[in-house]
Each structure stands twice: as C-alpha cells, then as structure tokens.
C-alpha positions in Angstrom: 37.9 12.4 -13.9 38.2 8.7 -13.4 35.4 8.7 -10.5 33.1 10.7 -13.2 33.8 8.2 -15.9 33.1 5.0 -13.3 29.8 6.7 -11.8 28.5 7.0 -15.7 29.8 3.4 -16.3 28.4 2.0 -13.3 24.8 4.3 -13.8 24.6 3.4 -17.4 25.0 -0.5 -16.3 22.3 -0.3 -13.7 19.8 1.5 -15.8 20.3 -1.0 -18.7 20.1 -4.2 -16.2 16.9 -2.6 -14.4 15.0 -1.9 -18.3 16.1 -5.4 -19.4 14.4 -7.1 -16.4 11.6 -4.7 -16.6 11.5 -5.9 -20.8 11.5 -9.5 -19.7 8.5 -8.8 -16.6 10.4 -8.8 -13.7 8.9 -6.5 -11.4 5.2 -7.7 -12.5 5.0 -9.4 -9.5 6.3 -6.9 -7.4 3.0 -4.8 -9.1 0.8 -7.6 -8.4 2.0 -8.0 -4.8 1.3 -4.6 -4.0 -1.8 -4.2 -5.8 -3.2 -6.9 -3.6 -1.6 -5.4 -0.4 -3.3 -2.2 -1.4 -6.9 -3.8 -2.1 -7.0 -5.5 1.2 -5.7 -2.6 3.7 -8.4 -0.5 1.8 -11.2 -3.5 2.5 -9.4 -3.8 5.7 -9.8 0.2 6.8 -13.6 0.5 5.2 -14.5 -2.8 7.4 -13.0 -0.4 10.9 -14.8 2.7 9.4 -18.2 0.3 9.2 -17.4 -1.2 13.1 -16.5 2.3 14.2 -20.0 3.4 13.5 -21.9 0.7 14.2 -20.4 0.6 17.6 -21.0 4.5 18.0 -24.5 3.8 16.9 -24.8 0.7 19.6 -23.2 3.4 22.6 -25.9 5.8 21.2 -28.7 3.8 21.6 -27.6 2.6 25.7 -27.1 5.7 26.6 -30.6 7.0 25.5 -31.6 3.5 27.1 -30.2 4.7 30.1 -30.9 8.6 30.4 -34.4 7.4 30.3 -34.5 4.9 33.5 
C-alpha cells in the first residue's frame, strides 16, 4: 500500500511540475527548436529529390549522346 500511495504522490508531483512549466512557456522553445529542425530536413530532402533528378536527367542525356556515336 505504501509503494501505491508514493507512485500517486510522486505521479501527481510530476504532472503538476510538468503543467506549471508548460503554464509559464517552458517547452516553447523546445516547439520552436523542432519546428525549425523539421522545416530544414524537409528543404534539405526536397533539395536531394531536385539533384536526384536532375542528375538522372544529366546520365539520360550521355547515354543517348553515346548510343548514338
């Protein structure tokens, strides 16, 4: 009974410590931080899909270049 009543203790602190820093904006960094990381791997990945075809497109064109030699 004793470790029930110190998990609810201990689970009731941590919940009211983790609402009170969310109440004074805390974790709006921790949003902004990954918001960011977000934008720039999804620039980052549409810049590979852009060089991935532009490269295709480059091998494309030699090899026609070359099949007729």
């Amino acid at each position: 009974m004793k470790k029930v009543l110190f998990g609810l203790v201990i689970g009731s602190l941590s919940g009211y410590l983790i609402r009170k820093l969310q109440d004074d904006g805390q974790f709006d960094c921790i949003y902004d931080n990954a918001n960011k990381f977000f934008r720039k791997s999804k620039k980052d990945l549409k810049n590979i899909t852009d060089i991935v075809k532009n490269e295709a497109g480059y091998l494309k064109d030699r090899v026609e270049v070359k099949t007729e030699k």
